[in-house]
N, CA, C and O atoms as a MOPAC input file, in Angstrom:
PM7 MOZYME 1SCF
protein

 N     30.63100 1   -49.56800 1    17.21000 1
 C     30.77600 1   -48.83600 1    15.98700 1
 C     29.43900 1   -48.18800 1    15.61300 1
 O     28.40400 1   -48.85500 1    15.57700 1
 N     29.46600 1   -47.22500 1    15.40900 1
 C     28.01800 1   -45.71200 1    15.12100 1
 C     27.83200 1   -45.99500 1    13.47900 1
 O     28.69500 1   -45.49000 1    12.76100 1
 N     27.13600 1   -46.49900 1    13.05800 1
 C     26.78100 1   -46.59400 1    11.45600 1
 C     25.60800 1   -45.84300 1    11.40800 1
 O     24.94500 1   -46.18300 1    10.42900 1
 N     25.12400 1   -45.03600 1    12.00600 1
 C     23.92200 1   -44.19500 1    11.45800 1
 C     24.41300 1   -43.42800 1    10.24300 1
 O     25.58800 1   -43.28300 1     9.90700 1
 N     23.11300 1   -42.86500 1     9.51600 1
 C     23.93800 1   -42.15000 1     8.48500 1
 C     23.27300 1   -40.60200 1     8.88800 1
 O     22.21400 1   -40.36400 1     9.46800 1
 N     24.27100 1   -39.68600 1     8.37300 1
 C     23.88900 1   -38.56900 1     9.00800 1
 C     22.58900 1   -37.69400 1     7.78000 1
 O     22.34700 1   -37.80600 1     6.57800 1
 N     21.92500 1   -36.68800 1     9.13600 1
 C     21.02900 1   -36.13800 1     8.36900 1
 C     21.39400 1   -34.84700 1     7.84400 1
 O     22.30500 1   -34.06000 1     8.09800 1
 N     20.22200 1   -34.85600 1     6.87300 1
 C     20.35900 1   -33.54400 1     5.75100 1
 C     18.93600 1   -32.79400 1     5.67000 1
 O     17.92600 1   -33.30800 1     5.18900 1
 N     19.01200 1   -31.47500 1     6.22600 1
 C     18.10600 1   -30.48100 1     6.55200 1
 C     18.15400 1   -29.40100 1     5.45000 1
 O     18.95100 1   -28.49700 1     5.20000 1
 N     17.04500 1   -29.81600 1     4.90300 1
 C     16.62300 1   -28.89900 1     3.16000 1
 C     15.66100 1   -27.73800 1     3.90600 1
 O     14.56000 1   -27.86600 1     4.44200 1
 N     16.76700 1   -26.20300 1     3.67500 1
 C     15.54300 1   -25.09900 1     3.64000 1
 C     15.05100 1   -24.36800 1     2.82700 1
 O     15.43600 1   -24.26000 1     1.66300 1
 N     13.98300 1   -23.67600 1     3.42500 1
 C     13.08000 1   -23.10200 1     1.90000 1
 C     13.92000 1   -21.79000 1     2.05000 1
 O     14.29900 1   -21.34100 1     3.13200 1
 N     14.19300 1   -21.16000 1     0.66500 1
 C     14.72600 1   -20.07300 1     0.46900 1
 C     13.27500 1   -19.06800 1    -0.01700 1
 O     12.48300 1   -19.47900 1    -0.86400 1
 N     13.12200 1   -17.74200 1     0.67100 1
 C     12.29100 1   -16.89300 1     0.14200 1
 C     12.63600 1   -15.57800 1    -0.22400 1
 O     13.83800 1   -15.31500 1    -0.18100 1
 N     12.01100 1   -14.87000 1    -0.50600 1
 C     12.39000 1   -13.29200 1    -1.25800 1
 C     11.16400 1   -12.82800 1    -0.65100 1
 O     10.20500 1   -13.58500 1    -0.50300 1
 N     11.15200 1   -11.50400 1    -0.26100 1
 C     10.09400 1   -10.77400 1     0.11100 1
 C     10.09200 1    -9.78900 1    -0.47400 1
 O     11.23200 1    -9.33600 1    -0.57700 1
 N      9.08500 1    -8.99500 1    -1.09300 1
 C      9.20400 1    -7.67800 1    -1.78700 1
 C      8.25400 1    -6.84700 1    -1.17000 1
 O      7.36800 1    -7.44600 1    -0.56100 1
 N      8.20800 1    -5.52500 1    -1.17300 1
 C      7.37300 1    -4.58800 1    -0.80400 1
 C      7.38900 1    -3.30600 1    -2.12500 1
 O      8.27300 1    -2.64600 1    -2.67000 1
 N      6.50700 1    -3.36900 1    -2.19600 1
 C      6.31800 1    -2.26900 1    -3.19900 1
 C      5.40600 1    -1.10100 1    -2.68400 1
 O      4.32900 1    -1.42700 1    -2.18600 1
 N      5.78900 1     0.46200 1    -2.77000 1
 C      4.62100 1     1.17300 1    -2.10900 1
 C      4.55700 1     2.30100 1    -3.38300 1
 O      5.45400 1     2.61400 1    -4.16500 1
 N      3.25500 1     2.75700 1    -3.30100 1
 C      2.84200 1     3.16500 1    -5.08300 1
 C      2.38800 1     4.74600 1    -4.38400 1
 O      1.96700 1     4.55600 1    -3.24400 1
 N      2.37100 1     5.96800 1    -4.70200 1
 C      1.95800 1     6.82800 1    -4.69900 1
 C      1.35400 1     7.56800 1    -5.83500 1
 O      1.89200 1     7.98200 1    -6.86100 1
 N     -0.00100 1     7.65400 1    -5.39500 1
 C     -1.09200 1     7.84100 1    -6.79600 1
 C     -1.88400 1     9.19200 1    -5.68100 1
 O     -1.85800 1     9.34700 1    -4.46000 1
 N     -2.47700 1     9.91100 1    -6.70200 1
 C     -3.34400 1    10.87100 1    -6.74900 1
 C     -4.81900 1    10.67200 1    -7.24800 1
 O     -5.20700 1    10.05500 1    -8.24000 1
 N     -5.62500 1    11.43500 1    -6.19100 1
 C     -7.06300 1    11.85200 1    -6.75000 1
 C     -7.15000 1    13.11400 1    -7.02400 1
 O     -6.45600 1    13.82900 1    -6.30000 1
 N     -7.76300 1    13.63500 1    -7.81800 1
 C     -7.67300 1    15.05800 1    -8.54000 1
 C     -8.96100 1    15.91400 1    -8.47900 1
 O     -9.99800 1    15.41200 1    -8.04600 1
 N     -8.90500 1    17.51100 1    -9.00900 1
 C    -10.24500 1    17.87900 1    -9.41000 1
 C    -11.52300 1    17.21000 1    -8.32100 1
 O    -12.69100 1    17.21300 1    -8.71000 1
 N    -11.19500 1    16.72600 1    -7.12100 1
 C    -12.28300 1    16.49600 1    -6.20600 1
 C    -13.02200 1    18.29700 1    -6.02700 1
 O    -12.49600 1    19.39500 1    -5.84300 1
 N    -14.06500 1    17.96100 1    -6.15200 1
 C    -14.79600 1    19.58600 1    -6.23200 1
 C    -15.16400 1    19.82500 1    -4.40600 1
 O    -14.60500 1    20.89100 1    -4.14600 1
 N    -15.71400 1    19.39500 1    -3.34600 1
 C    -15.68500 1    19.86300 1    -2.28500 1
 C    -14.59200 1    18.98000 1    -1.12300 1
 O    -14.01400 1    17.95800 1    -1.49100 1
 N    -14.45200 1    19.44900 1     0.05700 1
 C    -13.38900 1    18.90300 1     0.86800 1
 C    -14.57000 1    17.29300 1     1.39200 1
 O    -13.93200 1    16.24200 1     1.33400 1
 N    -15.70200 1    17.16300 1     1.72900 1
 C    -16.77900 1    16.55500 1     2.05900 1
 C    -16.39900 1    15.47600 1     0.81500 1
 O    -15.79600 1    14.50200 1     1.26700 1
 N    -16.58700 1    15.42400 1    -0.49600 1
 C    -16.39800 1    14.66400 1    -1.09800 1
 C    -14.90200 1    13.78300 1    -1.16800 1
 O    -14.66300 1    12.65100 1    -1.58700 1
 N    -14.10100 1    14.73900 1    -0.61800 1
 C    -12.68400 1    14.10600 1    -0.67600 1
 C    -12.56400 1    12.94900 1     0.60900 1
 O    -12.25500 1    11.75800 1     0.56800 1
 N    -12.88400 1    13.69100 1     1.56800 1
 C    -13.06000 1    12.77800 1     2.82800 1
 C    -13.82000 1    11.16000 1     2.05800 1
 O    -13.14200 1    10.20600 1     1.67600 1
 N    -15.03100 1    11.23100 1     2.01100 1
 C    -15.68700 1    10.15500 1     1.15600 1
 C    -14.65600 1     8.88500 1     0.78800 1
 O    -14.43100 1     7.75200 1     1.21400 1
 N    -14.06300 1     9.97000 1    -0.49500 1
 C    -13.09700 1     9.13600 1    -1.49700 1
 C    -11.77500 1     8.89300 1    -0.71000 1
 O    -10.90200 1     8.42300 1    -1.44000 1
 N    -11.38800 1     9.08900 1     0.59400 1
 C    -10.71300 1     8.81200 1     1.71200 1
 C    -11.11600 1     7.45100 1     2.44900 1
 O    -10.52100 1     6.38500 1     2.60300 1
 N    -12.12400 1     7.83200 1     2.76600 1
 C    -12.50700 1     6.54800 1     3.70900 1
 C    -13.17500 1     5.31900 1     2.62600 1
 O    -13.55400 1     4.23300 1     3.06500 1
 N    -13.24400 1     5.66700 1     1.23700 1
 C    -13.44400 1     4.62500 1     0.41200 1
 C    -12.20100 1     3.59100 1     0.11700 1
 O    -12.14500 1     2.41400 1    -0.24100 1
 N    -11.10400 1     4.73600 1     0.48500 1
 C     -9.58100 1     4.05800 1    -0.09800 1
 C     -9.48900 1     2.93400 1     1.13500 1
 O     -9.16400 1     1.74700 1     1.08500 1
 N     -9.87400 1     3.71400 1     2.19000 1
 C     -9.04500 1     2.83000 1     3.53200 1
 C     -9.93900 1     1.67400 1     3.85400 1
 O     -9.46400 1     0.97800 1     4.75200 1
 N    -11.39200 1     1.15200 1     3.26900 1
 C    -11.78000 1    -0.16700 1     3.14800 1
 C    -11.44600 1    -0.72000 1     2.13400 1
 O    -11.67600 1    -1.92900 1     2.15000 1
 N    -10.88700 1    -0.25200 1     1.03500 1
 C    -10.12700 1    -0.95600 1     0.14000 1
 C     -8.96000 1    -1.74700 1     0.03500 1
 O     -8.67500 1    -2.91100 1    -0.24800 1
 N     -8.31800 1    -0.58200 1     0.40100 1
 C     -6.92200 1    -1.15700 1     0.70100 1
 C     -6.21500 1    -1.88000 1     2.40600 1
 O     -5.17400 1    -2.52800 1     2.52100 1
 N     -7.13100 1    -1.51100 1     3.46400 1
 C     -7.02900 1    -1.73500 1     4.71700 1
 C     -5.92800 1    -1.16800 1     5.37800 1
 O     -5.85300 1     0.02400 1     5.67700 1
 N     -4.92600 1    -2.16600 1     5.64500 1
 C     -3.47900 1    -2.11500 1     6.44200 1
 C     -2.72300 1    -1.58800 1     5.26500 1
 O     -1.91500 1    -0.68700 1     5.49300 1
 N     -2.92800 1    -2.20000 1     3.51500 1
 C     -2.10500 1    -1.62200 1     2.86300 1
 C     -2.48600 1    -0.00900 1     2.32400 1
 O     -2.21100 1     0.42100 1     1.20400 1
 N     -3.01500 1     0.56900 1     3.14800 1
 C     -2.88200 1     2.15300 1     3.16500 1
 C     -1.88600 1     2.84100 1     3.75700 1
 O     -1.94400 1     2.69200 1     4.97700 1
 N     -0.99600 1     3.53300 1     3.41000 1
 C     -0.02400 1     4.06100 1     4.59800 1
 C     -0.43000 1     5.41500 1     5.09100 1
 O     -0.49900 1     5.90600 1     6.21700 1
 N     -0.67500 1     5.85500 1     3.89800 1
 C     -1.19000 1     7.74500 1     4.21700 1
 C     -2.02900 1     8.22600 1     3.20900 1
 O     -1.87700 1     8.05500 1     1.99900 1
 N     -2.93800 1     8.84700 1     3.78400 1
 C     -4.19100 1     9.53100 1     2.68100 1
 C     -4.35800 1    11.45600 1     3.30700 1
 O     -4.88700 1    12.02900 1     4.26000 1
 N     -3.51200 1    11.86700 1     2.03400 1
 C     -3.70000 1    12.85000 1     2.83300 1
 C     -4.61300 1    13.74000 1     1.71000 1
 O     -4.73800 1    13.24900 1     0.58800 1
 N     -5.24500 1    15.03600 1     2.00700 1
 C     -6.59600 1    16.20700 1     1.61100 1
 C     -5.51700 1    17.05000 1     1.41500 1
 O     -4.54400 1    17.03200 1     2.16900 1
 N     -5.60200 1    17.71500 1     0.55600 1
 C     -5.01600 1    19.26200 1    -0.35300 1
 C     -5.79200 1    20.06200 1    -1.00600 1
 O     -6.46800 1    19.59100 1    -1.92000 1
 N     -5.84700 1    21.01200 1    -0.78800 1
 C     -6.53900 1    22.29500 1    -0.81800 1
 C     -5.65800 1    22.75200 1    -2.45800 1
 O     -4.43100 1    22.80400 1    -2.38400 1
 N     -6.15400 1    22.98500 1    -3.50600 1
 C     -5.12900 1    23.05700 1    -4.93100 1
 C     -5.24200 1    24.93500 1    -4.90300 1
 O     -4.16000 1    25.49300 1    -4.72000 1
 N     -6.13900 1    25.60000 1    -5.02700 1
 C     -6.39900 1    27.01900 1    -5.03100 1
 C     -7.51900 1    27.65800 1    -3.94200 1
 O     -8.24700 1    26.95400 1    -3.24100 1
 N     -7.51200 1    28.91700 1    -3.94100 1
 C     -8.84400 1    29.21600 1    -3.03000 1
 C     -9.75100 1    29.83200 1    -3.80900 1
 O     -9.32400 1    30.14900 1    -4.91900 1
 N    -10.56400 1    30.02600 1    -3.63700 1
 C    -11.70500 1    30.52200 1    -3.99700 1
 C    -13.06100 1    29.76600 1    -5.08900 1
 O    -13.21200 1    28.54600 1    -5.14700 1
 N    -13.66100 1    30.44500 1    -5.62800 1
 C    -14.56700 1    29.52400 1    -6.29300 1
 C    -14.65700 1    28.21300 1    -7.01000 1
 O    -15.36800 1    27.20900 1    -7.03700 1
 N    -13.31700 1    28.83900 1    -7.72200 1
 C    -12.45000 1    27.84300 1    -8.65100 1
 C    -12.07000 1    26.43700 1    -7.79900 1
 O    -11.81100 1    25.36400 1    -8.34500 1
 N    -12.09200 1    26.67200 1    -6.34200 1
 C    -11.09300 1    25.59100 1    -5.58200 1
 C    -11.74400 1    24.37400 1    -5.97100 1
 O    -12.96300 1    24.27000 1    -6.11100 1
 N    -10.76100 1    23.29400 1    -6.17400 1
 C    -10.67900 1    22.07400 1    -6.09400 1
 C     -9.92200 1    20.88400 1    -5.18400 1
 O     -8.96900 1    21.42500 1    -4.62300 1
 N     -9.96200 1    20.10500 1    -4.99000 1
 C     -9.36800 1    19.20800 1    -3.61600 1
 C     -8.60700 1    17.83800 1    -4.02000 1
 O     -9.20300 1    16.98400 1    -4.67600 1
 N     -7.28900 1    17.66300 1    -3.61000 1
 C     -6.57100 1    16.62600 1    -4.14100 1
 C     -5.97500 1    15.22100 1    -3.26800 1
 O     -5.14300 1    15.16800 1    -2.36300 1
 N     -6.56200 1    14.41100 1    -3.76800 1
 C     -6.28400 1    13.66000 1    -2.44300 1
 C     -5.14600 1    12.56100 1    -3.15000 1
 O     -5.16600 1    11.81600 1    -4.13000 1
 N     -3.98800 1    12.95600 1    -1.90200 1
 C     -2.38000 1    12.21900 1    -2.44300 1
 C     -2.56100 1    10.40400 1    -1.32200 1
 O     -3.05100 1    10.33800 1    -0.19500 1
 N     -2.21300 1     9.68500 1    -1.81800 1
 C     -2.25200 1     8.48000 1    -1.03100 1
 C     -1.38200 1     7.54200 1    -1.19900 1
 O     -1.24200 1     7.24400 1    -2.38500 1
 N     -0.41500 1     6.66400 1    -0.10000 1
 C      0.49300 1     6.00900 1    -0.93000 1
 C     -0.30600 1     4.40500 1    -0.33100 1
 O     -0.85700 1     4.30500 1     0.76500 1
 N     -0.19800 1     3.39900 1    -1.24300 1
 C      0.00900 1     2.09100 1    -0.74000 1
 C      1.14100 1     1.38700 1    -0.33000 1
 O      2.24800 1     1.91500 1    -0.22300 1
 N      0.79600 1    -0.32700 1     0.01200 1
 C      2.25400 1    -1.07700 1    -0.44400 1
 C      1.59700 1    -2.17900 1    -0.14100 1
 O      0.48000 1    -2.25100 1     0.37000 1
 N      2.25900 1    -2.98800 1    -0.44400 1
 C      1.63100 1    -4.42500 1    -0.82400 1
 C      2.91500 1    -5.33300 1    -0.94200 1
 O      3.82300 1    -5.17200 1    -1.75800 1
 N      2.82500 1    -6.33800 1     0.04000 1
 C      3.94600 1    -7.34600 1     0.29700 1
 C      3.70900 1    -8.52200 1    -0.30200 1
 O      2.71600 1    -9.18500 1    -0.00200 1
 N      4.55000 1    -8.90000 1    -1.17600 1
 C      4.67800 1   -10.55800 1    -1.99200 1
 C      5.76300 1   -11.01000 1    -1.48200 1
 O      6.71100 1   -10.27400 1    -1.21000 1
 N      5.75800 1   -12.54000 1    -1.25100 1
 C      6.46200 1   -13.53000 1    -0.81000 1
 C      6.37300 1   -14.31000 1    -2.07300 1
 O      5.32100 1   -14.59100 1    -2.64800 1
 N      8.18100 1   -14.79700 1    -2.64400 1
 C      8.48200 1   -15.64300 1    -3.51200 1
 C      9.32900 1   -16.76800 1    -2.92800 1
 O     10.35200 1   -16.63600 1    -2.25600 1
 N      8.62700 1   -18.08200 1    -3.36000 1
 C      9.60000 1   -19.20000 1    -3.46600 1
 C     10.75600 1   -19.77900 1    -3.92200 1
 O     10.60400 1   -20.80300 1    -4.58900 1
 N     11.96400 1   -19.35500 1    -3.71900 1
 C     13.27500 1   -19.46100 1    -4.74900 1
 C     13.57600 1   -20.87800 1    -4.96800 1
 O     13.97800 1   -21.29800 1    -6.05300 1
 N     13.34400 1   -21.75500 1    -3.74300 1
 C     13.15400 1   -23.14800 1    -4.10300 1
 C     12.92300 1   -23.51200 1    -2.79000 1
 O     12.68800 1   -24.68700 1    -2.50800 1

């Protein structure tokens, strides 16, 4: 006769979220400075950089340079 008692295997339930944010730099006055504020983003943010891209807003004297960039950033929740 088998009298063991049987087992019970508790798992962790999780949630993963990703969030990806698209923000702007503006009014950058030369393309040299935008680059800069480019490669400042991508030691910042690292892997969570997806795209940094340079925009040209008008031509001529007036021109200014816009730099569009998106992140994302992954959280892991414990549901129990």
């Amino acid at each position: 006769m088998n009298t063991s008692t049987p087992t019970q295997w508790l798992l962790q339930l999780t949630q993963t979220i990703i969030t990806e944010q698209a923000r702007s730099l503006v009014c950058i006055p030369d393309r040299d400075t935008a680059q800069v504020e480019r490669e400042k983003l991508r030691r910042e943010f690292r892997d969570g950089l997806v795209k940094a891209d340079i925009r040209k807003d008008r031509t001529g004297k007036a021109s200014t340079y816009t730099l569009r960039y998106v992140t994302r950033s992954v959280e892991t929740i414990k549901l129990f």
